[in-house]
KEZA-37491 format. One record per residue: residue number from 1; residue in three letters; x, y, z of N, C-alpha, C, CB in turn. Coordinates in steps of 0.1 Angstrom, whole numbers, always signed. Glycine has a CB too. Example, Ala and Ser with C-alpha at 12.3 -4.5 7.8 and 13.67 -1.06 7.14 Angstrom:
BEGIN
(node 1,ALA,(+132,-57,+78),(+123,-45,+78),(+132,-33,+78),(+113,-45,+90))
(node 2,SER,(+128,-22,+71),(+137,-11,+71),(+129,+0,+79),(+141,-6,+57))
//
This chain:
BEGIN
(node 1,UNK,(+1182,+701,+428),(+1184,+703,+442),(+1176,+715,+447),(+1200,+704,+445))
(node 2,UNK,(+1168,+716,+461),(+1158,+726,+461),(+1160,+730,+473),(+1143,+723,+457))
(node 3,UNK,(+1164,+739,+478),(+1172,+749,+489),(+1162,+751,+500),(+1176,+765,+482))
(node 4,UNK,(+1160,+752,+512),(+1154,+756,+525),(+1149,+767,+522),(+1161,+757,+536))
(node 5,UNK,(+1139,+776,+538),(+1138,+786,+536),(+1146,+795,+539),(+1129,+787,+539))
(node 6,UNK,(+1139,+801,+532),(+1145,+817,+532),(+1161,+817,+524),(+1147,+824,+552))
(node 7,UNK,(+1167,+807,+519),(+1182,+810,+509),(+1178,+803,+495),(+1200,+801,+517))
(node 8,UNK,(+1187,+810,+492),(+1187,+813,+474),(+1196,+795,+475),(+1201,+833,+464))
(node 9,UNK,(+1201,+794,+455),(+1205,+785,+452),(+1220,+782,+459),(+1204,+786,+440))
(node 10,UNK,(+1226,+793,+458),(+1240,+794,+465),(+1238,+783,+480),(+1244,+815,+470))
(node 11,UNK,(+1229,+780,+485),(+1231,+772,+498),(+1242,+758,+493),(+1213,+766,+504))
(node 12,UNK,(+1238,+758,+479),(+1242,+744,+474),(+1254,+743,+468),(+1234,+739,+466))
(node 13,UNK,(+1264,+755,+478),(+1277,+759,+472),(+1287,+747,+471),(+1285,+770,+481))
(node 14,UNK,(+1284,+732,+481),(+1297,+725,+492),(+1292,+711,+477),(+1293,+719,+519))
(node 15,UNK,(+1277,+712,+473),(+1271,+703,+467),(+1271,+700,+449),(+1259,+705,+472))
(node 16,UNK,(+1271,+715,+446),(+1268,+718,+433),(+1278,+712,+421),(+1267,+731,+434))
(node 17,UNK,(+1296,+717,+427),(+1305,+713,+420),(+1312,+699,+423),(+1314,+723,+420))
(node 18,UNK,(+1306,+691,+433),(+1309,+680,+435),(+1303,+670,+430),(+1309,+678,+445))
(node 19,UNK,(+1284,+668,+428),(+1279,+659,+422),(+1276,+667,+404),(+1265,+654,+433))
(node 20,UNK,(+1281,+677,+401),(+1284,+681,+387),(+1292,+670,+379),(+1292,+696,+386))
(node 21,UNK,(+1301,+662,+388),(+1310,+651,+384),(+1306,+643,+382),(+1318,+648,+390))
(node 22,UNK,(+1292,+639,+385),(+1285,+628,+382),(+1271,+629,+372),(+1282,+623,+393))
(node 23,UNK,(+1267,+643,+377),(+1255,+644,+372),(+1250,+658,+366),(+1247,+639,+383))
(node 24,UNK,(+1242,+656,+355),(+1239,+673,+353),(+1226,+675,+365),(+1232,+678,+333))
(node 25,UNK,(+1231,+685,+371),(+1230,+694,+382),(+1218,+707,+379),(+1246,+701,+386))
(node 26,UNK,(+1212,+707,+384),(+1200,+719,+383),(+1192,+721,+398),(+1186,+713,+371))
(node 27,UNK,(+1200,+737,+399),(+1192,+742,+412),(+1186,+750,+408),(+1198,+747,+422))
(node 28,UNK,(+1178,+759,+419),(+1171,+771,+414),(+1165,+776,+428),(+1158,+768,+402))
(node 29,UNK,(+1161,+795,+425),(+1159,+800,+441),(+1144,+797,+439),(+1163,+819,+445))
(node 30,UNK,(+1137,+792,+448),(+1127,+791,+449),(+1117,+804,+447),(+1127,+785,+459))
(node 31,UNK,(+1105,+801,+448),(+1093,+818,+444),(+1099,+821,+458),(+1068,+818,+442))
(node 32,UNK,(+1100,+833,+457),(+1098,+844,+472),(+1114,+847,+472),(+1090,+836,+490))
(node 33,UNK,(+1123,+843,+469),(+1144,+847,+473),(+1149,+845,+458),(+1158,+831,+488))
(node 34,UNK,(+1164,+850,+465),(+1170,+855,+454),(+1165,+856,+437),(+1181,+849,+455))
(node 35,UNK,(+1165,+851,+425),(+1163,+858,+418),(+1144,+856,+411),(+1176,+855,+410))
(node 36,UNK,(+1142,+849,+420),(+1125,+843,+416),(+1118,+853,+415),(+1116,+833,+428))
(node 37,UNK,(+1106,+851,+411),(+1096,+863,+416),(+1094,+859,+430),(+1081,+864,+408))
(node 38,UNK,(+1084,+874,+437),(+1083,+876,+451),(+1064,+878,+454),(+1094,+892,+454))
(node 39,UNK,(+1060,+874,+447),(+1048,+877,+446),(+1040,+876,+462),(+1043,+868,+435))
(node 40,UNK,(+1026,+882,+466),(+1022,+883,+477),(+1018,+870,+477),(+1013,+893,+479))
(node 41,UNK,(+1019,+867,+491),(+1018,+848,+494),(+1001,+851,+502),(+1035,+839,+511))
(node 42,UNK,(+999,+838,+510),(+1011,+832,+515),(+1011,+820,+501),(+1008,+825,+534))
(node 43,UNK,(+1023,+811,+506),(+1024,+803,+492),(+1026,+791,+503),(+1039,+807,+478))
(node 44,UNK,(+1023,+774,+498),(+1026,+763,+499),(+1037,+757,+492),(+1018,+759,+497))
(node 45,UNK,(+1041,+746,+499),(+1049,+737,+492),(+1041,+732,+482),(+1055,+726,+501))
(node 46,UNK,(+1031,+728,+479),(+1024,+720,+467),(+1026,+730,+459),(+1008,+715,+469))
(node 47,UNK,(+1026,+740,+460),(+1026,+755,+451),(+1042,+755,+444),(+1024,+770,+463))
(node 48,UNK,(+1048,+755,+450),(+1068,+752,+450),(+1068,+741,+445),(+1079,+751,+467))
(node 49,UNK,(+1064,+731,+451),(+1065,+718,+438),(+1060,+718,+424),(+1058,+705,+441))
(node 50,UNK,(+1050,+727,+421),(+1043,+725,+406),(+1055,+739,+401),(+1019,+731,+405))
(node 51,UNK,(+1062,+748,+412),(+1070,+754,+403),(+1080,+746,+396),(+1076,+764,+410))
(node 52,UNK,(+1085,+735,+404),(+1097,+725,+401),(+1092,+719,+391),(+1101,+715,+412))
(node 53,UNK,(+1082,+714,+389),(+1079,+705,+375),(+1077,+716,+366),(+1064,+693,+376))
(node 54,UNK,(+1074,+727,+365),(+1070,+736,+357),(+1088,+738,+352),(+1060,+748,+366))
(node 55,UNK,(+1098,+741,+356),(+1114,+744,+356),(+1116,+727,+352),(+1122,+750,+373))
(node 56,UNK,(+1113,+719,+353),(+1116,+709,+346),(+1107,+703,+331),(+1116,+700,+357))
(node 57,UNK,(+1095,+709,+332),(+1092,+710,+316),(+1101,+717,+306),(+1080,+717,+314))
(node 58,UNK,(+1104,+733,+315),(+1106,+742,+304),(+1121,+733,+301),(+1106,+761,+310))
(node 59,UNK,(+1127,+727,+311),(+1143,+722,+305),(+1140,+710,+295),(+1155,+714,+318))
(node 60,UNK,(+1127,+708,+297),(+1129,+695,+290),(+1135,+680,+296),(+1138,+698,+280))
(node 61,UNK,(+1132,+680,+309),(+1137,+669,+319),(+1120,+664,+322),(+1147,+676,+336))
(node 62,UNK,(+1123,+649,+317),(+1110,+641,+319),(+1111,+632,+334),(+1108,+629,+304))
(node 63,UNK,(+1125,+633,+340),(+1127,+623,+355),(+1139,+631,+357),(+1130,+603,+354))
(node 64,UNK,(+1142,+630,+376),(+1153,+629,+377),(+1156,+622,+392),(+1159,+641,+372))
(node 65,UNK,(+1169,+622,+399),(+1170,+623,+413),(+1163,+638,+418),(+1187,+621,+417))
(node 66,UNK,(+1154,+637,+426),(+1155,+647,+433),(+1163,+649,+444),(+1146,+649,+436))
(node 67,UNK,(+1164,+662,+453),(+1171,+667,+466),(+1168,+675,+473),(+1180,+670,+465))
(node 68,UNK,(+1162,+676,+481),(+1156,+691,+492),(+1160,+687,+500),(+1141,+696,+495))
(node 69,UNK,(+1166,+700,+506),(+1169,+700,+522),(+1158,+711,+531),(+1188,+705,+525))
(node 70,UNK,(+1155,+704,+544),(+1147,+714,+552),(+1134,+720,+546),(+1155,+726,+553))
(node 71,UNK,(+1130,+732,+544),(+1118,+733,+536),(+1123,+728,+522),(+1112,+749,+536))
(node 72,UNK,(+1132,+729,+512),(+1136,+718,+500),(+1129,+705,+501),(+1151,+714,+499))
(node 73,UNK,(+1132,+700,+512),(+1125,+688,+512),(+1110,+686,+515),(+1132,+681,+520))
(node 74,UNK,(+1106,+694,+519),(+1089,+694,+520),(+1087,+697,+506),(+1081,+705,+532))
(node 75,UNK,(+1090,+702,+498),(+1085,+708,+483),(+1092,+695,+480),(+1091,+725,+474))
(node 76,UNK,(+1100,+687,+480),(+1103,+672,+476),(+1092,+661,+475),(+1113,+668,+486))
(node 77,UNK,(+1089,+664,+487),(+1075,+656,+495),(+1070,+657,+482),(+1065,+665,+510))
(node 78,UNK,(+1063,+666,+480),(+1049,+664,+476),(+1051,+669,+457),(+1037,+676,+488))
(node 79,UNK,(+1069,+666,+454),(+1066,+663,+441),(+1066,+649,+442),(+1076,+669,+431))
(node 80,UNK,(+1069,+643,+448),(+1074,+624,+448),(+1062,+621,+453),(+1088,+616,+458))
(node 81,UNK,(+1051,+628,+460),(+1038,+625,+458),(+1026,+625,+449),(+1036,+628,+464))
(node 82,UNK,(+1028,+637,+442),(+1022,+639,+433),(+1024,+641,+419),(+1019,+645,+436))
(node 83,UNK,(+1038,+638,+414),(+1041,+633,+400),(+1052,+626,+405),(+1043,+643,+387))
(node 84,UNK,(+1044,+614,+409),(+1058,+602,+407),(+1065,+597,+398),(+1057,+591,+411))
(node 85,UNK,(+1059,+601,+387),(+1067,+592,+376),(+1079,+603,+368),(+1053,+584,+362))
(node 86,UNK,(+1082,+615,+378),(+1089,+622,+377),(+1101,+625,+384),(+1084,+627,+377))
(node 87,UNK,(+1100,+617,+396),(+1114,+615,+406),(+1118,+597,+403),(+1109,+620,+427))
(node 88,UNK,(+1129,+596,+402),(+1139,+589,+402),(+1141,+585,+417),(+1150,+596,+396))
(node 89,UNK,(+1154,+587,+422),(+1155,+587,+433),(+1151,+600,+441),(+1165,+584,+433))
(node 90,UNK,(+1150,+596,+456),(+1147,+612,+460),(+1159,+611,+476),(+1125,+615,+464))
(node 91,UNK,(+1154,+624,+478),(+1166,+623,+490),(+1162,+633,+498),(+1182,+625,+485))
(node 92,UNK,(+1157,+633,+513),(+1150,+644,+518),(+1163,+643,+532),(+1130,+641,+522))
(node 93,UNK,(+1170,+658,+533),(+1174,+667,+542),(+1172,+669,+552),(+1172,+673,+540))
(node 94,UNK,(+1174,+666,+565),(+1164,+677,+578),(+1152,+683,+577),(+1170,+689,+583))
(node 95,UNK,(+1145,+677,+572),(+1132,+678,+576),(+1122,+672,+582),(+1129,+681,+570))
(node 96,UNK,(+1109,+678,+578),(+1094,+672,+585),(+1088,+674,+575),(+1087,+679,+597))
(node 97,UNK,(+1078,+658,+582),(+1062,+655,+571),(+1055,+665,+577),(+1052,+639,+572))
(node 98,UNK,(+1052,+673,+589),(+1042,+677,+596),(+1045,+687,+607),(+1036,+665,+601))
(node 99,UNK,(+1045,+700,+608),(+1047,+708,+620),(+1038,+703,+632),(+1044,+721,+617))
(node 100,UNK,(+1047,+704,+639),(+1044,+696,+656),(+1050,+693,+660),(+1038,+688,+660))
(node 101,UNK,(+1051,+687,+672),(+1064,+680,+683),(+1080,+685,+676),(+1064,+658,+682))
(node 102,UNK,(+1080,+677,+666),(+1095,+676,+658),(+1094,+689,+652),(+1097,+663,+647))
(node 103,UNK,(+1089,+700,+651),(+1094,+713,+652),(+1092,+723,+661),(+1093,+719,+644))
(node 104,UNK,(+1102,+720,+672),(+1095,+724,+683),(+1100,+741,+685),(+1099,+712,+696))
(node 105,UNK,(+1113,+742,+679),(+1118,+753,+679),(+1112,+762,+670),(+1130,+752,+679))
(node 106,UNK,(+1105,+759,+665),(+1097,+772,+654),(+1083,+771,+658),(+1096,+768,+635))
(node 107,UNK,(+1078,+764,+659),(+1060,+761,+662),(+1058,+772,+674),(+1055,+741,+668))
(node 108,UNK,(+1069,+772,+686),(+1064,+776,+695),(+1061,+795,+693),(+1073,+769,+705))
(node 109,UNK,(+1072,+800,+681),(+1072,+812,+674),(+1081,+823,+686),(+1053,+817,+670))
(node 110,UNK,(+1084,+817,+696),(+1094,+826,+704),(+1106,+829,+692),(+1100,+818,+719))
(node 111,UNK,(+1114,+822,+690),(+1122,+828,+677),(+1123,+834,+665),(+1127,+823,+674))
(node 112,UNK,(+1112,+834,+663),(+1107,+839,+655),(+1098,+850,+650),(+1105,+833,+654))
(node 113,UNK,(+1103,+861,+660),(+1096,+873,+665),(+1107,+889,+654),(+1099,+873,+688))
(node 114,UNK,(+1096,+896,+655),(+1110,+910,+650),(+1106,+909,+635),(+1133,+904,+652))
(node 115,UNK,(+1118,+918,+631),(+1116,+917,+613),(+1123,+904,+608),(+1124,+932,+604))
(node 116,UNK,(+1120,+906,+594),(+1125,+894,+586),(+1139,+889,+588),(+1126,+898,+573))
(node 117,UNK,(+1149,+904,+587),(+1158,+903,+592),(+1166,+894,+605),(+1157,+911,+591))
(node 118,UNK,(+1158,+899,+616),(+1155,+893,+626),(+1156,+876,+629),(+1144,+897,+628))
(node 119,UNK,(+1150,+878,+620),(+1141,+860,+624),(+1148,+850,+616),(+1122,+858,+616))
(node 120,UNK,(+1154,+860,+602),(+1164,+848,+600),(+1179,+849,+606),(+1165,+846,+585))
(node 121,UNK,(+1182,+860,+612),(+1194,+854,+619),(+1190,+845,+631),(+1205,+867,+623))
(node 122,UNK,(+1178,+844,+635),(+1174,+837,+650),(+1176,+824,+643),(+1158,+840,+659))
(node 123,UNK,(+1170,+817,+634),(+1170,+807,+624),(+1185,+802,+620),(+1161,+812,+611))
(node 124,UNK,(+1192,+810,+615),(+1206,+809,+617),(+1212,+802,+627),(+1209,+821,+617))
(node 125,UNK,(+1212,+812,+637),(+1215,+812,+654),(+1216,+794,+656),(+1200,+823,+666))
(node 126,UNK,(+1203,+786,+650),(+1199,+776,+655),(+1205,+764,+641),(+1182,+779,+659))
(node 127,UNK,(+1205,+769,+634),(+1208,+760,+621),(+1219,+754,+623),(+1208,+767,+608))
(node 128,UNK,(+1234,+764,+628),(+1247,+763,+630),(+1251,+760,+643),(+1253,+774,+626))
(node 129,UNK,(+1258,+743,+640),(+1262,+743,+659),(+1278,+746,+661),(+1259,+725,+667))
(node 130,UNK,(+1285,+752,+650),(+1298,+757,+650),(+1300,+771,+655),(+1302,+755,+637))
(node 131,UNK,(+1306,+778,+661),(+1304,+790,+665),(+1310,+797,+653),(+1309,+794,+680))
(node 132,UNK,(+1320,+795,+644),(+1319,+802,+635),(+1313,+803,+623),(+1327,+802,+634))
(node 133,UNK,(+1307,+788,+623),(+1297,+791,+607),(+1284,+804,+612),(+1285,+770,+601))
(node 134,UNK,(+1280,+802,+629),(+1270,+808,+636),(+1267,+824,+634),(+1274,+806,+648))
(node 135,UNK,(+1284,+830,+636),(+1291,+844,+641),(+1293,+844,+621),(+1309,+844,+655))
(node 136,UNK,(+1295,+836,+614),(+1298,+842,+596),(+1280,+847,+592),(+1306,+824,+580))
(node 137,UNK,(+1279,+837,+593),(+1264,+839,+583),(+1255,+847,+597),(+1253,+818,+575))
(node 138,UNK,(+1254,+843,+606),(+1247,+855,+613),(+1255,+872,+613),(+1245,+849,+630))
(node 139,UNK,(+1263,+874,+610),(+1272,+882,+601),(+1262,+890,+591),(+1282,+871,+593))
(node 140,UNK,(+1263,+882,+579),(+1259,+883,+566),(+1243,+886,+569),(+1264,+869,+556))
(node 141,UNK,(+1234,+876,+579),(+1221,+881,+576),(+1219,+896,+584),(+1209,+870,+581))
(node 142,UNK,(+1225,+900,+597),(+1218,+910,+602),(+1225,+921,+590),(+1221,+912,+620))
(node 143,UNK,(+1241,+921,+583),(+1244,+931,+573),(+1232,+933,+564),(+1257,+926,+565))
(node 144,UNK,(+1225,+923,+555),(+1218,+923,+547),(+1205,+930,+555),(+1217,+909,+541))
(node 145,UNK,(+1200,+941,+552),(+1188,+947,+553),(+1176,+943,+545),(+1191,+957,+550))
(node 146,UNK,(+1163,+939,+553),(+1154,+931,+546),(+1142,+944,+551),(+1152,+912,+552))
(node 147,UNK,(+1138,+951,+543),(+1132,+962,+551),(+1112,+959,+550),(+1139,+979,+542))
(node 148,UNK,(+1106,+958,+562),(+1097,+956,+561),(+1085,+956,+549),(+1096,+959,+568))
(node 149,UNK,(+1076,+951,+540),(+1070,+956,+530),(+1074,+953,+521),(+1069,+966,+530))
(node 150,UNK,(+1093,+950,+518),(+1097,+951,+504),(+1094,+938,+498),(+1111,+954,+501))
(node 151,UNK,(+1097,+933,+483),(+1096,+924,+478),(+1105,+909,+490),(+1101,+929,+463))
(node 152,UNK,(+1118,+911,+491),(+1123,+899,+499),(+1117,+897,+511),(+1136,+901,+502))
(node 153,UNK,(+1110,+912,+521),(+1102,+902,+528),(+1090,+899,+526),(+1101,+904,+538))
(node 154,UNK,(+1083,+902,+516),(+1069,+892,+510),(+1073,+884,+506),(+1059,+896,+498))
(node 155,UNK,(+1084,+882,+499),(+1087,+863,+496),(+1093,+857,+510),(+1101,+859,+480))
(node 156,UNK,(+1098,+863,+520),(+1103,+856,+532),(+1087,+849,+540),(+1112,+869,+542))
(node 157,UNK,(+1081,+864,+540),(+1069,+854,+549),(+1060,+846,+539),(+1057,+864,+561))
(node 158,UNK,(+1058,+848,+527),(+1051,+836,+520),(+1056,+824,+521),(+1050,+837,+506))
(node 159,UNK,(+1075,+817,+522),(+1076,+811,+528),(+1073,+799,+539),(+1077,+816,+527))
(node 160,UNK,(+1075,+814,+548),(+1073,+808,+558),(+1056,+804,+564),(+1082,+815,+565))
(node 161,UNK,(+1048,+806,+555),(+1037,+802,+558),(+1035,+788,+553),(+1027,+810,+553))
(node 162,UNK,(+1042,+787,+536),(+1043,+772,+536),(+1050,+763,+543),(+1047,+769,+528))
(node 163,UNK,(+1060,+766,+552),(+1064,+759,+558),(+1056,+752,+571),(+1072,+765,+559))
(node 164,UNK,(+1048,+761,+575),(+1041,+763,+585),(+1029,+751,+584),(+1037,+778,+586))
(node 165,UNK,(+1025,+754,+573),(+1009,+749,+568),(+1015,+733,+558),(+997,+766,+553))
(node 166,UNK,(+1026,+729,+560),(+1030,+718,+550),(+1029,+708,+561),(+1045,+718,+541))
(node 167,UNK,(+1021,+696,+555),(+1013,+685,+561),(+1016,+673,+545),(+991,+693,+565))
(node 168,UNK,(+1023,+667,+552),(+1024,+652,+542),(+1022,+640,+547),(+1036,+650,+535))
(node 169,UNK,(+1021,+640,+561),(+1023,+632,+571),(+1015,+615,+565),(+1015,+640,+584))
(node 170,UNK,(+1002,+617,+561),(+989,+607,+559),(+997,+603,+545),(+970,+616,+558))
(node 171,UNK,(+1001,+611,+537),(+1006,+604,+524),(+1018,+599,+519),(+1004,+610,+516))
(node 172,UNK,(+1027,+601,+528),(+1040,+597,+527),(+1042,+584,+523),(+1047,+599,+537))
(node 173,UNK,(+1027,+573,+523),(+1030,+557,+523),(+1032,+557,+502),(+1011,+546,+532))
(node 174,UNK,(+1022,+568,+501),(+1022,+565,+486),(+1035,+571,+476),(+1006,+571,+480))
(node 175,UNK,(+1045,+572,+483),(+1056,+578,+475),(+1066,+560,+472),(+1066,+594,+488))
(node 176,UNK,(+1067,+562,+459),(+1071,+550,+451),(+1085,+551,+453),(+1065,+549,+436))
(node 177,UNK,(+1094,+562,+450),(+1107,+562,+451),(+1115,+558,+458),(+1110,+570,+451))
(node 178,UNK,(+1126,+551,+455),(+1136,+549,+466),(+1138,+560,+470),(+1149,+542,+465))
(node 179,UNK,(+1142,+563,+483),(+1145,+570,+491),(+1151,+573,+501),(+1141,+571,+492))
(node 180,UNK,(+1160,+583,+500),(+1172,+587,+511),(+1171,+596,+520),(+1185,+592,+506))
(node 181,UNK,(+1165,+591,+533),(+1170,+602,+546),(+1179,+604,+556),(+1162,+602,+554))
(node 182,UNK,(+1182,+617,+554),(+1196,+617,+557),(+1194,+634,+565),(+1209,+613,+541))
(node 183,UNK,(+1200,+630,+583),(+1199,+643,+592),(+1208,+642,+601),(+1186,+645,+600))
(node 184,UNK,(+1212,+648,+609),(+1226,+654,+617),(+1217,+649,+630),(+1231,+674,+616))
(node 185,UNK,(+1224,+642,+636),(+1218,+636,+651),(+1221,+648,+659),(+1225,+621,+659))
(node 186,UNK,(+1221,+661,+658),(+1220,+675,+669),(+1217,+686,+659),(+1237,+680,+678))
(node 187,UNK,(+1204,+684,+651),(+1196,+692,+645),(+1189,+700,+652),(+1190,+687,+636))
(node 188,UNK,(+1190,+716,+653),(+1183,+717,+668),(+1171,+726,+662),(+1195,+725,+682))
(node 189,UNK,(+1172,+724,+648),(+1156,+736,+640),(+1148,+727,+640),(+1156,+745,+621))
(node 190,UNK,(+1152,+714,+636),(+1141,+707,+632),(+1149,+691,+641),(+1138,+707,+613))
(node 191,UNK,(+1139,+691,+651),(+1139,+680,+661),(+1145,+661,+645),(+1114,+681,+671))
(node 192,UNK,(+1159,+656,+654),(+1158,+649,+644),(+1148,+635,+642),(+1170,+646,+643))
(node 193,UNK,(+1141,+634,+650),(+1130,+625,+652),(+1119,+630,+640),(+1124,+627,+668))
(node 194,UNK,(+1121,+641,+633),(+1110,+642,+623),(+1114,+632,+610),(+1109,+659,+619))
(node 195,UNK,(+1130,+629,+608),(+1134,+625,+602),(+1129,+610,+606),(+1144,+630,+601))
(node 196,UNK,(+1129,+601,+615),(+1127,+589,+619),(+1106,+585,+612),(+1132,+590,+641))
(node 197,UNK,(+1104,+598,+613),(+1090,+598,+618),(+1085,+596,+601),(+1085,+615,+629))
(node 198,UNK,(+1091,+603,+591),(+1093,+601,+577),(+1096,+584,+570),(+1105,+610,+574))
(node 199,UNK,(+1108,+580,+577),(+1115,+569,+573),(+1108,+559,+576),(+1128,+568,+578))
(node 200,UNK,(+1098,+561,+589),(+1090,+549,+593),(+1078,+550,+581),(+1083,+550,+611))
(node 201,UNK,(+1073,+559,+573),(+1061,+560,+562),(+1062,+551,+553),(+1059,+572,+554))
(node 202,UNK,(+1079,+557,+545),(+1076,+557,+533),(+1087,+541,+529),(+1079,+573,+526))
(node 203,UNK,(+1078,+532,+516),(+1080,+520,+519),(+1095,+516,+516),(+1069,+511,+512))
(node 204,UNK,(+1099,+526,+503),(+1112,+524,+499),(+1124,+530,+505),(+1111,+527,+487))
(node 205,UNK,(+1129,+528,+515),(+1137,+539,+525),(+1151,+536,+531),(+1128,+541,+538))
(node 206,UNK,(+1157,+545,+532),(+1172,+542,+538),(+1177,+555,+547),(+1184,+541,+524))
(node 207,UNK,(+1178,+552,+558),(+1176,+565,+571),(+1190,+565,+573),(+1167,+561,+587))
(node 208,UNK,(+1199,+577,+571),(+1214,+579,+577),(+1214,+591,+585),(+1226,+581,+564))
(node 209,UNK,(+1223,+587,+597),(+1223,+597,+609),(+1240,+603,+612),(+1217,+587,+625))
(node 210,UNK,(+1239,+613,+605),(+1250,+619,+607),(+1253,+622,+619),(+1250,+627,+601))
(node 211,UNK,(+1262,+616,+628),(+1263,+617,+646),(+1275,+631,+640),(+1272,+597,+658))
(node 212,UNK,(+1264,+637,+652),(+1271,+653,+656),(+1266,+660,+644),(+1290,+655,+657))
(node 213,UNK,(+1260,+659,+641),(+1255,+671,+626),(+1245,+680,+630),(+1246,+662,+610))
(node 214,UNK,(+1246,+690,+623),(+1234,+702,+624),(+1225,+704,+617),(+1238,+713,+625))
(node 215,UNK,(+1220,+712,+618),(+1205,+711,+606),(+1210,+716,+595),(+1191,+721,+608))
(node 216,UNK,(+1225,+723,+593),(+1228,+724,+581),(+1243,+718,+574),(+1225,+736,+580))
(node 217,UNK,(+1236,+702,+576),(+1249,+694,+574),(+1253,+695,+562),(+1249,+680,+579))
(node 218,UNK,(+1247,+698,+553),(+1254,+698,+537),(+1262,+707,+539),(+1244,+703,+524))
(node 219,UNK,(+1263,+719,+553),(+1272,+725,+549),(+1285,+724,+561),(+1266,+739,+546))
(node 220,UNK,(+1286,+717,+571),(+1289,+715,+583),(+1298,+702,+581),(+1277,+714,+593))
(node 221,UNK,(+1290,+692,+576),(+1291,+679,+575),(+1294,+675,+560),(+1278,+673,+581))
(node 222,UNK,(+1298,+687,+552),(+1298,+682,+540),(+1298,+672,+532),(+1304,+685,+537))
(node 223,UNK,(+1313,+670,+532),(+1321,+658,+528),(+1310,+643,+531),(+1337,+659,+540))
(node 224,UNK,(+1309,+640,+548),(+1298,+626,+546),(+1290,+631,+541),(+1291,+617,+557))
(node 225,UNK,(+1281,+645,+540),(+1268,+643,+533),(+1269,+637,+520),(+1262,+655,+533))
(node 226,UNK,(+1280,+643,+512),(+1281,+642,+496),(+1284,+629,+494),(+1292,+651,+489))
(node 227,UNK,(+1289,+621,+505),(+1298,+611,+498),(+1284,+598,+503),(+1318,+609,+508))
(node 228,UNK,(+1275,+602,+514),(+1265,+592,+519),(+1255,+594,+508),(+1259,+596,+535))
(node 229,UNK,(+1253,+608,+500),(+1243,+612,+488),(+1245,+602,+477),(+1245,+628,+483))
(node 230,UNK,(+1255,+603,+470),(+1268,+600,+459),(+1261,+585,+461),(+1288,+604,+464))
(node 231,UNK,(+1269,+576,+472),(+1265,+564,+472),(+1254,+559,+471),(+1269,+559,+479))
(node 232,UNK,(+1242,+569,+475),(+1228,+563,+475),(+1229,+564,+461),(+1214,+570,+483))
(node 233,UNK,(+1226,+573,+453),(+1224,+575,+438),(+1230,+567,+431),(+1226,+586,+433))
(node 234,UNK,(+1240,+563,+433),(+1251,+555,+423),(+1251,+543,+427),(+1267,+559,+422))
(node 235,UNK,(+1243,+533,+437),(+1247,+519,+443),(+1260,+518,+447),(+1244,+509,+434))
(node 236,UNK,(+1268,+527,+448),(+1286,+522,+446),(+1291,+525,+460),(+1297,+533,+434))
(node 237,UNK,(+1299,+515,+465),(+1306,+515,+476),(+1319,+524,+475),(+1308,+502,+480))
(node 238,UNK,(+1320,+538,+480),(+1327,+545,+478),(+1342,+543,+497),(+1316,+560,+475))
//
């Protein structure tokens, strides 16, 4: 399971001990947050995916389901593009093949102004359509000090350059995996039409619209997310 930008593995708090019941479970913080290295970027998703297969050599995992949400799922992208005979099923999050239209709230870079700090509670601000998940974790990011220069914000904006510069759009036809898209119909970071715009590519596909969900319905929307995940992977009518 491969986490958005800018949060560690912990995003995958609602997910981790639920599909542990089914499956052995392997997350990890991506290069640039919590415990990764922070090295000077900028970095790509294609870059973040060869880390993923590289964390799945060292375990000794020859296949599995994958899972990204948000930027997770762009580093999803382009392992199920480029070692397919290494994803199983896959399952892409709120996201996008392509910056443009369908990210309209980041492209344009008004929110995304200030320090690190800054920018991810604005990101925040927009991720959460609950006013308390909004007022907790926008909480927790302006507490957390991200002081310009340091290691967390060189891995914040390396990031966010991959996010920026990730383009899968033209190749999405050649991804072999079944596949599960699945977005909150009031995703307001990432327009949910990016998700439609995916589902129309790729040949093996199953599109679920979480009515009323936010861009961060794994955590909002838990419960259906796990239980709409669960059933794709297992064929089982739950």
């Amino acid at each position: 399971m491969i986490m958005g930008f800018g949060s560690a593995m912990e995003g995958w708090h609602f997910q981790t001990p639920f599909f542990s019941k089914h499956f052995r479970v392997v997350i990890l913080d991506n290069r640039g947050v919590g415990g990764s290295d922070k090295p000077k970027g900028p970095f790509t998703t294609r870059m973040m995916a060869d880390d993923v297969i590289h964390l799945m050599d060292h375990l000794k995992i020859e296949n599995a389901h994958v899972m990204g949400a948000s930027m997770g799922g762009m580093i999803a992208q382009e392992i199920s593009i480029n070692y397919p005979e290494r994803v199983n099923k896959l399952v892409l999050a709120c996201t996008y093949a392509k910056r443009g239209e369908t990210f309209r709230h980041i492209s344009d870079g008004a929110k995304l102004r200030g320090s690190p700090a800054e920018r991810m509670t604005a990101i925040i601000d927009l991720a959460f359509n609950k006013p308390l998940y909004r007022f907790v974790f926008g909480f927790l990011a302006r507490f957390r000090s991200i002081p310009q220069g340091s290691p967390d914000s060189v891995g914040i904006e390396g990031q966010s350059a991959a996010v920026m510069s990730h383009d899968t759009l033209e190749r999405l036809g050649s991804i072999t995996s079944e596949t599960l898209v699945i977005v909150g119909t009031r995703d307001r970071l990432i327009d949910p039409a990016a998700s439609e715009v995916i589902a129309s590519r790729i040949p093996k596909i199953k599109l679920i619209k979480i009515e009323g969900g936010s861009h961060t319905i794994m955590v909002e929307n838990k419960d259906e997310f796990n239980r709409e995940v669960l059933k794709f992977l297992t064929n089982r009518v739950l």
